[in-house]
mmCIF file as gemmi writes it, N, C-alpha and C atoms, coordinates in Angstrom:
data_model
loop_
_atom_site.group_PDB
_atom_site.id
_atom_site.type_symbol
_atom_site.label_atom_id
_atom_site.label_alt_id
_atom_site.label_comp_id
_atom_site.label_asym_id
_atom_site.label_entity_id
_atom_site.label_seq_id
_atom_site.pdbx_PDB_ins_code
_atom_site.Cartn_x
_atom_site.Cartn_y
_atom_site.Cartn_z
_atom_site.occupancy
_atom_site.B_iso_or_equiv
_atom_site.pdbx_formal_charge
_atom_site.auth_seq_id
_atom_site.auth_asym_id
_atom_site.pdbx_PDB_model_num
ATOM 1 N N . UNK Axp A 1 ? -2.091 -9.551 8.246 1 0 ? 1 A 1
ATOM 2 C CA . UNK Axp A 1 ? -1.405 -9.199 7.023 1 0 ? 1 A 1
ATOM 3 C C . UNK Axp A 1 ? 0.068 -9.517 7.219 1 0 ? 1 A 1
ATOM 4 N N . UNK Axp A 2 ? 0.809 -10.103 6.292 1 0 ? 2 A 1
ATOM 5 C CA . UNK Axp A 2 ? 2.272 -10.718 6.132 1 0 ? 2 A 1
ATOM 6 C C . UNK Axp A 2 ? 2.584 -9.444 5.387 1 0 ? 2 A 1
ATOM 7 N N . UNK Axp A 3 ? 3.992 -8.693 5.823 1 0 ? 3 A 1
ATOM 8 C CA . UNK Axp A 3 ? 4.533 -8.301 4.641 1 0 ? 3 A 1
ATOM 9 C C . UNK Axp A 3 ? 6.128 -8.35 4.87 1 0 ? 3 A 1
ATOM 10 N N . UNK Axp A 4 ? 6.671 -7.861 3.914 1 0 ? 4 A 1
ATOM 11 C CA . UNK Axp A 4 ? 8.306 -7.856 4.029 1 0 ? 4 A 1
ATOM 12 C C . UNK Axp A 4 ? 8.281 -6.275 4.947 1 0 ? 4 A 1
ATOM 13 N N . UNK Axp A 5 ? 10.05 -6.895 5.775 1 0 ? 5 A 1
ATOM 14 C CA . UNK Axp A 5 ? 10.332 -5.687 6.676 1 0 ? 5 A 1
ATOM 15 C C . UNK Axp A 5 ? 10.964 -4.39 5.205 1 0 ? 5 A 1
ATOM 16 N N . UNK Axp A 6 ? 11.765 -4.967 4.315 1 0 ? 6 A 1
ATOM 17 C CA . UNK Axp A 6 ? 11.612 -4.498 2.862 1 0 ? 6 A 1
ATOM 18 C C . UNK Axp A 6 ? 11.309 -4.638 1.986 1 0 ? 6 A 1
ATOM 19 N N . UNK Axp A 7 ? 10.355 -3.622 1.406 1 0 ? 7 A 1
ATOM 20 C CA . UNK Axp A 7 ? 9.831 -4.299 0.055 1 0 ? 7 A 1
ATOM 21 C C . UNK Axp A 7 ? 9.057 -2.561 -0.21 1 0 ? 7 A 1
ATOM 22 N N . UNK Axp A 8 ? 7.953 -2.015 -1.421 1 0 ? 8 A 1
ATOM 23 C CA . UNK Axp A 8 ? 7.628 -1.452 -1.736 1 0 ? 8 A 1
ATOM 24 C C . UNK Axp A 8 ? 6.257 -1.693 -2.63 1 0 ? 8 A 1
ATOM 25 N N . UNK Axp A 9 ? 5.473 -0.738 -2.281 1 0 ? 9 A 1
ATOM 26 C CA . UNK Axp A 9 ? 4.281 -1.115 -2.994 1 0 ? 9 A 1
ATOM 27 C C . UNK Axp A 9 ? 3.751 -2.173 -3.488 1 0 ? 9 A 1
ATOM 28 N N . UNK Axp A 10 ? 3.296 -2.751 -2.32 1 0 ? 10 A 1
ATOM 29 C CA . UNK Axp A 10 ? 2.607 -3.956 -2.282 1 0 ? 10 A 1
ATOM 30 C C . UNK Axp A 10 ? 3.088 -5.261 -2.58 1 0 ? 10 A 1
ATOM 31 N N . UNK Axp A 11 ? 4.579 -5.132 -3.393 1 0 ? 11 A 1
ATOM 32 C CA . UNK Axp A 11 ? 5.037 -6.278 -3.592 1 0 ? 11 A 1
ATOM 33 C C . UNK Axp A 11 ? 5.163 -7.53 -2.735 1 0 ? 11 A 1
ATOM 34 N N . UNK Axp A 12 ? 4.843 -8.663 -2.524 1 0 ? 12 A 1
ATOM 35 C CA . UNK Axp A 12 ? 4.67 -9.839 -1.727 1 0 ? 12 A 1
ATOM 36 C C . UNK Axp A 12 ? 3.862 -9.402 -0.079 1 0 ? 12 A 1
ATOM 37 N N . UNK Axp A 13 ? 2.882 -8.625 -0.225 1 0 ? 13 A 1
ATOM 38 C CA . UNK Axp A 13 ? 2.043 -8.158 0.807 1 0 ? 13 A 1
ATOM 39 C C . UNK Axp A 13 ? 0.926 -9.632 0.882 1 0 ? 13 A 1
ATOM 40 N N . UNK Axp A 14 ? 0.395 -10.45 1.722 1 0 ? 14 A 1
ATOM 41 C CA . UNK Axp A 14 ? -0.235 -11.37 1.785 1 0 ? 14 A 1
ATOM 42 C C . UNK Axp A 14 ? -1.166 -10.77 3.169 1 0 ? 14 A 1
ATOM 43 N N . UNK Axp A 15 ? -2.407 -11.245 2.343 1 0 ? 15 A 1
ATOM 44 C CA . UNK Axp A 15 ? -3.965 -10.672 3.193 1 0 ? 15 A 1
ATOM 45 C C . UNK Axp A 15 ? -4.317 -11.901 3.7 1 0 ? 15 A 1
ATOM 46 N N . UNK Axp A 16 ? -4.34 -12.217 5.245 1 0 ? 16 A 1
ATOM 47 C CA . UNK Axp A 16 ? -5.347 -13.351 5.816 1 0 ? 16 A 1
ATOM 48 C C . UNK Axp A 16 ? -6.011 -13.548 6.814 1 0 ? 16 A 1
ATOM 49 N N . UNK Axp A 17 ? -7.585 -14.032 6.136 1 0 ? 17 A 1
ATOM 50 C CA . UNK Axp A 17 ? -8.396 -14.027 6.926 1 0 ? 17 A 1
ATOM 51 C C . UNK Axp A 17 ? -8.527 -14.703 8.716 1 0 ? 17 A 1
ATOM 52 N N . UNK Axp A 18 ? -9.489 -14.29 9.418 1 0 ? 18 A 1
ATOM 53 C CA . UNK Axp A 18 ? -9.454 -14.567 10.737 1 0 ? 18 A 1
ATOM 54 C C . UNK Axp A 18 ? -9 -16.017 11.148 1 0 ? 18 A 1
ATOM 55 N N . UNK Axp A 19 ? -9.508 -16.828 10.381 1 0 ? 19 A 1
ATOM 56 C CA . UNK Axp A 19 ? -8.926 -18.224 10.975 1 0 ? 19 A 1
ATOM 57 C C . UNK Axp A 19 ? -7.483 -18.671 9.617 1 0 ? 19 A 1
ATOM 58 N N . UNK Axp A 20 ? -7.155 -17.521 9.547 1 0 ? 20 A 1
ATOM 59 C CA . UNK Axp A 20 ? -5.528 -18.128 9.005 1 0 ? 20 A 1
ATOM 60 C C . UNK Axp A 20 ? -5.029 -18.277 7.399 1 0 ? 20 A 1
ATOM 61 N N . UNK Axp A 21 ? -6.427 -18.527 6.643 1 0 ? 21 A 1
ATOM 62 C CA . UNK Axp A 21 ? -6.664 -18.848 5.528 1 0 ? 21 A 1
ATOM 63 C C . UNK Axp A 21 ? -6.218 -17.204 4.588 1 0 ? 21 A 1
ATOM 64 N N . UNK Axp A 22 ? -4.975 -17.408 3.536 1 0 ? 22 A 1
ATOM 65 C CA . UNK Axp A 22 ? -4.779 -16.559 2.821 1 0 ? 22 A 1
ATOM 66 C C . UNK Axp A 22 ? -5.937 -16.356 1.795 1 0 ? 22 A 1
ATOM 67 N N . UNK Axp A 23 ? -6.575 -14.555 1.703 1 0 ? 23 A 1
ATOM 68 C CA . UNK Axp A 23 ? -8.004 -14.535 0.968 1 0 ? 23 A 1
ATOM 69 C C . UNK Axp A 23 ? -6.862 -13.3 -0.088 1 0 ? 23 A 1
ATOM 70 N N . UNK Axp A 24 ? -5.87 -13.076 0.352 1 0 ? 24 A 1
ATOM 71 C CA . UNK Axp A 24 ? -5.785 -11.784 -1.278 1 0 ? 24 A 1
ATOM 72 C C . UNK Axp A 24 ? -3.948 -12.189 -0.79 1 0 ? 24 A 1
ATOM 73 N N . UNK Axp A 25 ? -3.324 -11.748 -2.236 1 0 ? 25 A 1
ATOM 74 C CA . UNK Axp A 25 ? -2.261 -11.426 -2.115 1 0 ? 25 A 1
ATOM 75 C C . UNK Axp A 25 ? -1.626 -10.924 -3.369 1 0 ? 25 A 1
ATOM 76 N N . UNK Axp A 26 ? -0.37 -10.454 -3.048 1 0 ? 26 A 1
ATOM 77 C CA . UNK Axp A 26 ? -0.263 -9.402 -4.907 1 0 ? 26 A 1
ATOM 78 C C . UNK Axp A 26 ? 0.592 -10.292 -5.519 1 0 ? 26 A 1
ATOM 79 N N . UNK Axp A 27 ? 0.781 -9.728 -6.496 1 0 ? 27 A 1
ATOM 80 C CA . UNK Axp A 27 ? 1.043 -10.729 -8.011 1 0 ? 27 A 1
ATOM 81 C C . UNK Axp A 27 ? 2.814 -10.905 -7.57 1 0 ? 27 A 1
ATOM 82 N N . UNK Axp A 28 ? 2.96 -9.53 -7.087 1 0 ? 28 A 1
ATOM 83 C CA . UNK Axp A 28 ? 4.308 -9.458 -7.112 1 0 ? 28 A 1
ATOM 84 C C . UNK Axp A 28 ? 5.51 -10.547 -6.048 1 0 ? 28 A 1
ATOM 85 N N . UNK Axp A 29 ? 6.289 -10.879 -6.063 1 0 ? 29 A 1
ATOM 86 C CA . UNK Axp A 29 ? 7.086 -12.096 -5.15 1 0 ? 29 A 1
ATOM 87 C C . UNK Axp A 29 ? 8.559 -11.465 -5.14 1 0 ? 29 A 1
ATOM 88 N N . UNK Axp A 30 ? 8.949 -10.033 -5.345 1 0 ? 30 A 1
ATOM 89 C CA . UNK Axp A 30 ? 10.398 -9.685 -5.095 1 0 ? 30 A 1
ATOM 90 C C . UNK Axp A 30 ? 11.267 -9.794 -4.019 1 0 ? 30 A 1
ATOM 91 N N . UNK Axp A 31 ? 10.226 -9.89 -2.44 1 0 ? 31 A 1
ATOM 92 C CA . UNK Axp A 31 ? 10.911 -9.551 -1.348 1 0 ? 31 A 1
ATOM 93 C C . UNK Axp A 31 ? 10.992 -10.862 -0.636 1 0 ? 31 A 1
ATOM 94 N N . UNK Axp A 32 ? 10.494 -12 -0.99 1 0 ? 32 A 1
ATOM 95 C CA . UNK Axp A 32 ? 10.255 -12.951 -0.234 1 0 ? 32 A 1
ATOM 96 C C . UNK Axp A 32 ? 11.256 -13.589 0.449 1 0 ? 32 A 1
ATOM 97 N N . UNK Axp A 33 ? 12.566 -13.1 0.263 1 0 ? 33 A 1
ATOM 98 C CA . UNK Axp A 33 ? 13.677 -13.725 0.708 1 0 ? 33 A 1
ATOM 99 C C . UNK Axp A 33 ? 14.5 -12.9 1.983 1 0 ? 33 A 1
ATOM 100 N N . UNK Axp A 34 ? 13.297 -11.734 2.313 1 0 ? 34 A 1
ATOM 101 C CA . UNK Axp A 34 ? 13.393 -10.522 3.513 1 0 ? 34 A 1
ATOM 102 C C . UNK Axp A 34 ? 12.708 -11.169 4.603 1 0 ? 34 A 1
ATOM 103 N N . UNK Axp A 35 ? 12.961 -11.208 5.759 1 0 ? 35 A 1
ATOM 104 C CA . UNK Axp A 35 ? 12.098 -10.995 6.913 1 0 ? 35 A 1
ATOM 105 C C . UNK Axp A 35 ? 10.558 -10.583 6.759 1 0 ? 35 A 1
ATOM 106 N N . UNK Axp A 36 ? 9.829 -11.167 7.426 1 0 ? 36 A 1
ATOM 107 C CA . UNK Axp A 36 ? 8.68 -10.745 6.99 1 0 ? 36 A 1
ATOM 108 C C . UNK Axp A 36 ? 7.849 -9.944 8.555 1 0 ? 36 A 1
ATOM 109 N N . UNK Axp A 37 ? 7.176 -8.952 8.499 1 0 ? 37 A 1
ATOM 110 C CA . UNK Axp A 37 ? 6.289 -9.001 10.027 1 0 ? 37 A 1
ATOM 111 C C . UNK Axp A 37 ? 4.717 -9.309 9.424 1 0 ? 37 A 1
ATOM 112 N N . UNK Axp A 38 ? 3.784 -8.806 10.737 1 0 ? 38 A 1
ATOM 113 C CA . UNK Axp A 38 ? 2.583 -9.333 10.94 1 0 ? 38 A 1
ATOM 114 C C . UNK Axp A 38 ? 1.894 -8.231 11.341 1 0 ? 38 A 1
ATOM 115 N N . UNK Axp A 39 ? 1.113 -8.085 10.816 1 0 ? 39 A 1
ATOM 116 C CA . UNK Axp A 39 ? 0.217 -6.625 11.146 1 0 ? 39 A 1
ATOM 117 C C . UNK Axp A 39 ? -1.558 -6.788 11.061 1 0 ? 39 A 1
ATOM 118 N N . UNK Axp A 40 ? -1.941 -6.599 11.81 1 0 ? 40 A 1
ATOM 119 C CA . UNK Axp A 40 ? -3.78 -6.457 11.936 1 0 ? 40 A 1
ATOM 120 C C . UNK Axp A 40 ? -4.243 -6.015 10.723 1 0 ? 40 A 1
ATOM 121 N N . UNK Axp A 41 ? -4.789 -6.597 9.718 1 0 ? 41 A 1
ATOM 122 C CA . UNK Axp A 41 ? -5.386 -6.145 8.408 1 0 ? 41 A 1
ATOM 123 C C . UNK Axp A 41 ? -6.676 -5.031 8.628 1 0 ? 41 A 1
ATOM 124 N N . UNK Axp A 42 ? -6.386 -3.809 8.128 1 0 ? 42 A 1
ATOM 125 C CA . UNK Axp A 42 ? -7.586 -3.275 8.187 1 0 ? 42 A 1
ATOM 126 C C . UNK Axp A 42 ? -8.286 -2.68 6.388 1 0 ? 42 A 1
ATOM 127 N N . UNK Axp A 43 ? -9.524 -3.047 6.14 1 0 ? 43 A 1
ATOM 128 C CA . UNK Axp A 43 ? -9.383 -2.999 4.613 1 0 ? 43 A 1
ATOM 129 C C . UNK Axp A 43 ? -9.168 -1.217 4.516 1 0 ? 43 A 1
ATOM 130 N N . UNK Axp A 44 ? -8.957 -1.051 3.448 1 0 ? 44 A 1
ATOM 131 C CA . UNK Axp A 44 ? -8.609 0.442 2.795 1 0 ? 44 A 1
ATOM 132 C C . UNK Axp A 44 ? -10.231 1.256 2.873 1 0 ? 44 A 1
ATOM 133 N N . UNK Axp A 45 ? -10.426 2.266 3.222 1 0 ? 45 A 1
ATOM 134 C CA . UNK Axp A 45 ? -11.625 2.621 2.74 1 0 ? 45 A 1
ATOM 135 C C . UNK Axp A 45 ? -11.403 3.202 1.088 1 0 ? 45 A 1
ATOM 136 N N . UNK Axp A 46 ? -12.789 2.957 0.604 1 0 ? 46 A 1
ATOM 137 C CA . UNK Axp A 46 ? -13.344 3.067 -0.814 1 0 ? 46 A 1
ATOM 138 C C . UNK Axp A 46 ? -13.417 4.428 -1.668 1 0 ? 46 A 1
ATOM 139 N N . UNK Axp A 47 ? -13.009 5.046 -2.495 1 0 ? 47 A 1
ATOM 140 C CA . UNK Axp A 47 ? -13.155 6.594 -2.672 1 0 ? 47 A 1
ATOM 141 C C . UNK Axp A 47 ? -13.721 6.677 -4.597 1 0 ? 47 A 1
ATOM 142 N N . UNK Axp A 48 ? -14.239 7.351 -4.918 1 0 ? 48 A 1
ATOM 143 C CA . UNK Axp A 48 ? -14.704 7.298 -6.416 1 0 ? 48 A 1
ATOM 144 C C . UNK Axp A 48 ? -13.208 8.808 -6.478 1 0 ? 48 A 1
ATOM 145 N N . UNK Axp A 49 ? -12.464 8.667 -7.972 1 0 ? 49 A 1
ATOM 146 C CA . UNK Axp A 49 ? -11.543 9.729 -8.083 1 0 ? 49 A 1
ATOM 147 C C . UNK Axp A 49 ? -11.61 9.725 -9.411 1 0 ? 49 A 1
ATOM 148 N N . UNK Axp A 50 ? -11.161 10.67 -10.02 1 0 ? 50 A 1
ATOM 149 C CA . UNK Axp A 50 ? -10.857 11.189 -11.465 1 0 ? 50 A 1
ATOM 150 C C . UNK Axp A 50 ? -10.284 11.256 -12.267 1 0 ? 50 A 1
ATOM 151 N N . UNK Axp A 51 ? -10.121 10.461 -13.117 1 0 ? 51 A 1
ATOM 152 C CA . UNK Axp A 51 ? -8.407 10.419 -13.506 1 0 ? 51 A 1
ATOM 153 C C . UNK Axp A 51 ? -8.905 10.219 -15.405 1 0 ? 51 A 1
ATOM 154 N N . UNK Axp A 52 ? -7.681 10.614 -15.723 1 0 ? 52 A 1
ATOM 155 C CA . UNK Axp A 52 ? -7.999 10.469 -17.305 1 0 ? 52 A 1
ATOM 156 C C . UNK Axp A 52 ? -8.6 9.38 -17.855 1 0 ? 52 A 1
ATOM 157 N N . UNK Axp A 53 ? -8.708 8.273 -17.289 1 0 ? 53 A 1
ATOM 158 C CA . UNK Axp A 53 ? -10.122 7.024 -17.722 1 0 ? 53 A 1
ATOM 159 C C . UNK Axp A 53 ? -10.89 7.91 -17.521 1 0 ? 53 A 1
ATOM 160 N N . UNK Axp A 54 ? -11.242 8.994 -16.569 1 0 ? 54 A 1
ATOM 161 C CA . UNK Axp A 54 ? -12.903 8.984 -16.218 1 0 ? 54 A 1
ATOM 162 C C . UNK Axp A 54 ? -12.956 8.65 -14.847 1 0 ? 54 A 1
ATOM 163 N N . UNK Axp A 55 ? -14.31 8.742 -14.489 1 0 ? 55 A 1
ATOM 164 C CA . UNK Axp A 55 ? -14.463 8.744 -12.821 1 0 ? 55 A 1
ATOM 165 C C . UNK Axp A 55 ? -14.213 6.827 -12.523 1 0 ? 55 A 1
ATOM 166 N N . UNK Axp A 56 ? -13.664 6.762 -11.513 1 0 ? 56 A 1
ATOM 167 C CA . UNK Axp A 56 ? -13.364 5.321 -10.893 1 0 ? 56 A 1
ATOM 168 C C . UNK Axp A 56 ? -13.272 5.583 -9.61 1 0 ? 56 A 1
ATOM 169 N N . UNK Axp A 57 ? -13.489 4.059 -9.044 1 0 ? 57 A 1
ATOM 170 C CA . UNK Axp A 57 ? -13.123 3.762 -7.458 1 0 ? 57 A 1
ATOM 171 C C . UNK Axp A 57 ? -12.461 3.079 -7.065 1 0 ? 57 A 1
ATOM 172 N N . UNK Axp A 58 ? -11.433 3.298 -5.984 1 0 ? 58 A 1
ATOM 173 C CA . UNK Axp A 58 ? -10.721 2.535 -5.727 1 0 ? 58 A 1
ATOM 174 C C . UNK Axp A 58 ? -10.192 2.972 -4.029 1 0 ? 58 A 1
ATOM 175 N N . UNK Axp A 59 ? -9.192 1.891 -3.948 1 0 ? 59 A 1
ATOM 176 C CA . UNK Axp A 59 ? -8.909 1.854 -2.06 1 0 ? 59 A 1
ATOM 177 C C . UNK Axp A 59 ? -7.934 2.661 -2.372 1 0 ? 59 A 1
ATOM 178 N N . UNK Axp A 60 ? -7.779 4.143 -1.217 1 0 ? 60 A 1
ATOM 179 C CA . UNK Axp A 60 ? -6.538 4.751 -0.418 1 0 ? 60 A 1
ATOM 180 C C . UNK Axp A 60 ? -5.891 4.575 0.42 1 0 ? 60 A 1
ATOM 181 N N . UNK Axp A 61 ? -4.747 5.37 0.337 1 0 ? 61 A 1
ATOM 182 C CA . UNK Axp A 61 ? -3.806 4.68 1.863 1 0 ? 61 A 1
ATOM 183 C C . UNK Axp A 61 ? -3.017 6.233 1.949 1 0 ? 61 A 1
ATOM 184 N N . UNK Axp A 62 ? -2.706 6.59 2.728 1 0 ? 62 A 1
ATOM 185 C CA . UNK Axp A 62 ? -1.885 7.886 3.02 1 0 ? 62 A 1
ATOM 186 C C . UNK Axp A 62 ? -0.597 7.551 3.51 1 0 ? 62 A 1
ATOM 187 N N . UNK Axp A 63 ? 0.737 7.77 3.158 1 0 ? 63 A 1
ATOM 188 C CA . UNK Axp A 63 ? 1.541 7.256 3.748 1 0 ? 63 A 1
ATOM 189 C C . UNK Axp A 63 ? 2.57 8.466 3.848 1 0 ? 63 A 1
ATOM 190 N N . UNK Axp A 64 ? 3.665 8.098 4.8 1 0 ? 64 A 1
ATOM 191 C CA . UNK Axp A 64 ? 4.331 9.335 5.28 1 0 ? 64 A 1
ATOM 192 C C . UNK Axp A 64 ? 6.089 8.579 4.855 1 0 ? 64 A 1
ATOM 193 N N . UNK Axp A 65 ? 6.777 9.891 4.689 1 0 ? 65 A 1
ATOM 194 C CA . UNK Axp A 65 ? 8.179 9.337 3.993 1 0 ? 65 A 1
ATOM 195 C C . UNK Axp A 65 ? 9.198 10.329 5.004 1 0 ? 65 A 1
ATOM 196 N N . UNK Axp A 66 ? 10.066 8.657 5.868 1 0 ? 66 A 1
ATOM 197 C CA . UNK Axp A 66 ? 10.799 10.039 6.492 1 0 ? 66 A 1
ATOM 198 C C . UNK Axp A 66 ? 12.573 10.573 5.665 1 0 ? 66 A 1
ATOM 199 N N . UNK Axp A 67 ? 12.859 11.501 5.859 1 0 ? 67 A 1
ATOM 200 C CA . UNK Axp A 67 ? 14.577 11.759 5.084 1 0 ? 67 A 1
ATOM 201 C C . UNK Axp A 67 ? 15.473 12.201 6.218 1 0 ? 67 A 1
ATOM 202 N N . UNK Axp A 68 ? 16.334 11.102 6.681 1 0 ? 68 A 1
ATOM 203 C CA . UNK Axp A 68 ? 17.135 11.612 7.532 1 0 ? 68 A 1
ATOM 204 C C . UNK Axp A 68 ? 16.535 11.428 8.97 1 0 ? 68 A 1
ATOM 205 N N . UNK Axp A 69 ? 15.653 10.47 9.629 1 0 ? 69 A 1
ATOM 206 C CA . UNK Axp A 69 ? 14.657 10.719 10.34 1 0 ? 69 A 1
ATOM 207 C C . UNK Axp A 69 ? 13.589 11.514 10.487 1 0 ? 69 A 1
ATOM 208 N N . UNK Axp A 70 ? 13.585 12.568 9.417 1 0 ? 70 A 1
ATOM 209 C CA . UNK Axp A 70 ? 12.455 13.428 9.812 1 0 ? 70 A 1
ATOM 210 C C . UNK Axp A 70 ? 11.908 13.254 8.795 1 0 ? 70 A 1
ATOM 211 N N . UNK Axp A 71 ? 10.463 13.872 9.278 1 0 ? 71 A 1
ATOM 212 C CA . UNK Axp A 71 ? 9.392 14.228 8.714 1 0 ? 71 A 1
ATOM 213 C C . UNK Axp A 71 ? 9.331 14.814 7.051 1 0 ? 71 A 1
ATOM 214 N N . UNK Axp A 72 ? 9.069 14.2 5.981 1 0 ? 72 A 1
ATOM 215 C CA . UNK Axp A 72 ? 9.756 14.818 4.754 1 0 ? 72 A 1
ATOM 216 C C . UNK Axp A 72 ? 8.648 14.833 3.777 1 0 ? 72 A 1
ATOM 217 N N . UNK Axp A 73 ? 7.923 13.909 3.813 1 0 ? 73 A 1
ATOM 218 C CA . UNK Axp A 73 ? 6.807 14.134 3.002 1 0 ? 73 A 1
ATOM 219 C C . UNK Axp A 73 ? 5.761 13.425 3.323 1 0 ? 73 A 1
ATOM 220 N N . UNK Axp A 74 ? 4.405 13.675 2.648 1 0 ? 74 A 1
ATOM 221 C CA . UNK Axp A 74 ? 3.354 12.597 2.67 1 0 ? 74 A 1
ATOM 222 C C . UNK Axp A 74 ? 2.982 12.557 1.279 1 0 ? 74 A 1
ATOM 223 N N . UNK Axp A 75 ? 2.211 11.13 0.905 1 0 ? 75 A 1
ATOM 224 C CA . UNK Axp A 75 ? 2.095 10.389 -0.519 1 0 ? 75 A 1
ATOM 225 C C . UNK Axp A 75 ? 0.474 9.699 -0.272 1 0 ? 75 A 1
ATOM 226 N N . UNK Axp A 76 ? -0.213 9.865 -1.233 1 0 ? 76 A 1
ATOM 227 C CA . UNK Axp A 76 ? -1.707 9.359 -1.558 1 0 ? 76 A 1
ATOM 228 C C . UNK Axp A 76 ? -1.604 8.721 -2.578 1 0 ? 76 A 1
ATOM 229 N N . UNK Axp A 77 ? -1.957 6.631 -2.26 1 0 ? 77 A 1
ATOM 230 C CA . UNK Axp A 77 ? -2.037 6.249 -3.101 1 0 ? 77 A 1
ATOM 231 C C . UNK Axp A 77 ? -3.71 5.755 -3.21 1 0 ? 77 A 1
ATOM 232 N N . UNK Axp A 78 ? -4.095 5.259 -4.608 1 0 ? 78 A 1
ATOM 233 C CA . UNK Axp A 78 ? -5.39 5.295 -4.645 1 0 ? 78 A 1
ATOM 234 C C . UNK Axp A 78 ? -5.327 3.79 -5.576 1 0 ? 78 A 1
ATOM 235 N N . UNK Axp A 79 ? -6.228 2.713 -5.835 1 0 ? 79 A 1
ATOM 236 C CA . UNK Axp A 79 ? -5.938 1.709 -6.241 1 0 ? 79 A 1
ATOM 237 C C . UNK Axp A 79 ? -6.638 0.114 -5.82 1 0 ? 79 A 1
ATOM 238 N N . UNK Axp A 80 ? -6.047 -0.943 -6.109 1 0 ? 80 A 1
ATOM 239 C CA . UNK Axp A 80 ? -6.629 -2.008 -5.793 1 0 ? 80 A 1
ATOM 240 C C . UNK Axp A 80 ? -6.304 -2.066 -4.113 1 0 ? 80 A 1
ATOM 241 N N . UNK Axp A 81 ? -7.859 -3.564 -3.844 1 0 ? 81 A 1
ATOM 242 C CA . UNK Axp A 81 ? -6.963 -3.539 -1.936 1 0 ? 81 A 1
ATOM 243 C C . UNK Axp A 81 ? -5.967 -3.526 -1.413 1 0 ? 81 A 1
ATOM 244 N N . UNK Axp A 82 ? -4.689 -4.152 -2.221 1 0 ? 82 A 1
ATOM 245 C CA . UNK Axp A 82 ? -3.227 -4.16 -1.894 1 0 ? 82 A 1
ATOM 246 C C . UNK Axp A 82 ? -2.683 -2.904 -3.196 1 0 ? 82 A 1
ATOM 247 N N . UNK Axp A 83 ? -2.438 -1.813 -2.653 1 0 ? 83 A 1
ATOM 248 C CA . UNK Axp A 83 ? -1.541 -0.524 -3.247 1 0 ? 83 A 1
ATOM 249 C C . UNK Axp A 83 ? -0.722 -1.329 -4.036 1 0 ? 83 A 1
ATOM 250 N N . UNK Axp A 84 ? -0.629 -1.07 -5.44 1 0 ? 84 A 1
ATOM 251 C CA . UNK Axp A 84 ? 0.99 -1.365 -6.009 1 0 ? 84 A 1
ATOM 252 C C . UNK Axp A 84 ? 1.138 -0.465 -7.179 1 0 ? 84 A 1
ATOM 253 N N . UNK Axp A 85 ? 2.459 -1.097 -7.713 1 0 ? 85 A 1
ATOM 254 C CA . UNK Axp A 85 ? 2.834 0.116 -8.572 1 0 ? 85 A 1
ATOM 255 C C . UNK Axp A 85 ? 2.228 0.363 -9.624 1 0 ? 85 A 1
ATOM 256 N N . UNK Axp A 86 ? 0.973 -0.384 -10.157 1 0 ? 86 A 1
ATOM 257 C CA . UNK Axp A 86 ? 0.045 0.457 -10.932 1 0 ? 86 A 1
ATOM 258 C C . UNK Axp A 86 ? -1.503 1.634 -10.496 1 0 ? 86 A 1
ATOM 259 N N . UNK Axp A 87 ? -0.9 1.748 -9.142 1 0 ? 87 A 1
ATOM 260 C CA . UNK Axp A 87 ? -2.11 2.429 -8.305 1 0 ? 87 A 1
ATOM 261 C C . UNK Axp A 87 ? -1.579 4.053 -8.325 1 0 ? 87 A 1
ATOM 262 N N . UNK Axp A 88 ? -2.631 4.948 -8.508 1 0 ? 88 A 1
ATOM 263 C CA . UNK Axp A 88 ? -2.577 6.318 -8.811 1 0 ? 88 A 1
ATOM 264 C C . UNK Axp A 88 ? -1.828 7.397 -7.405 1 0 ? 88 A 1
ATOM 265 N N . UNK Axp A 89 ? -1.068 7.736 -7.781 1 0 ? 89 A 1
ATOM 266 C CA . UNK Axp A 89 ? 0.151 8.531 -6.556 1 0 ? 89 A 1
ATOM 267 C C . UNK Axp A 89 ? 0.034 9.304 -6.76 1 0 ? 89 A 1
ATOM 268 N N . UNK Axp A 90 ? 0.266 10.613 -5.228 1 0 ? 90 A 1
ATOM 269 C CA . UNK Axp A 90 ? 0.139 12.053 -5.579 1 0 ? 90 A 1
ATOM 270 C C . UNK Axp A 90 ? 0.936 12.552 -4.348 1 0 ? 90 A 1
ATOM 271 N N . UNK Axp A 91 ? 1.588 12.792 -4.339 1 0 ? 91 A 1
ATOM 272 C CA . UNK Axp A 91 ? 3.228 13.419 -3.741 1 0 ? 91 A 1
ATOM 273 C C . UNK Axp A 91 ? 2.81 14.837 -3.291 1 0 ? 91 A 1
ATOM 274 N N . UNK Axp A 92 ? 2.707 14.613 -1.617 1 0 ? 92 A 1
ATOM 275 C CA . UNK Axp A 92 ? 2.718 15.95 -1.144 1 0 ? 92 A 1
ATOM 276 C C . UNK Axp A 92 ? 3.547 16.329 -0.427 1 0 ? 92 A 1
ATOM 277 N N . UNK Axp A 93 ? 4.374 17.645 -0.765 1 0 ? 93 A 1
ATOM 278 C CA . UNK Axp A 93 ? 5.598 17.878 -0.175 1 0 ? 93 A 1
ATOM 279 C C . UNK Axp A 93 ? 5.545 18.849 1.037 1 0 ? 93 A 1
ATOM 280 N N . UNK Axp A 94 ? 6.052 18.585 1.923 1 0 ? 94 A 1
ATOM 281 C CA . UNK Axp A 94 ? 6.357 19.359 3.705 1 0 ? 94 A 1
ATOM 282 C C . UNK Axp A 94 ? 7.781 20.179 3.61 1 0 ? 94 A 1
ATOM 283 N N . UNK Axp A 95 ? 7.671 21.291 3.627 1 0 ? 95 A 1
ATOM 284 C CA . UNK Axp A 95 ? 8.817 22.205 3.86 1 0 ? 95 A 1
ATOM 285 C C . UNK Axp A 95 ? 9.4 21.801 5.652 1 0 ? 95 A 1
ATOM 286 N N . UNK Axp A 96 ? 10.538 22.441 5.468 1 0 ? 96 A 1
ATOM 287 C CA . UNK Axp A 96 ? 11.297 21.788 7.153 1 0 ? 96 A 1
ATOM 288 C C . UNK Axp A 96 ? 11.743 22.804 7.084 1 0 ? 96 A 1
């Protein structure tokens, strides 16, 4: 997986397969002019959730937000294989 060292929700995130060949990437192209790293793709696991459509499924990701170096919150997004900003968020807040 290619992504920017900055960027946000999924924007210019590029998925590729074992021998090199790009198989997914998001619509979005804001960061492309950032540094990029390289990370081991692992797919999202699958979850059915509830939301005012009605029941759907889609990939999660749990992610952690630090403030100041520390520990400040964690965030559940739910959505297509690459998270972006039309994927369902739920903000859980950590007292310090």
């Amino acid at each position: 997986m290619k992504k920017p060292v900055f960027g946000r929700e999924g924007n210019t995130v590029e998925i590729y397969g074992p021998n090199g060949t790009k198989i997914m990437e998001d619509a979005g192209k804001d960061y492309t002019n950032y540094p990029s790293l390289y990370q081991e793709f692992v797919e999202l696991p699958v979850r059915e959730f509830q939301s005012l459509k009605g029941r759907q499924q889609g990939h999660y990701i749990i992610g952690s937000f630090l403030l100041n170096g520390r520990a400040g919150a964690l965030g559940i997004r739910i959505g297509n294989a690459i998270t972006d900003n039309l994927s369902y968020f739920l903000p859980v807040g950590m007292g310090t």
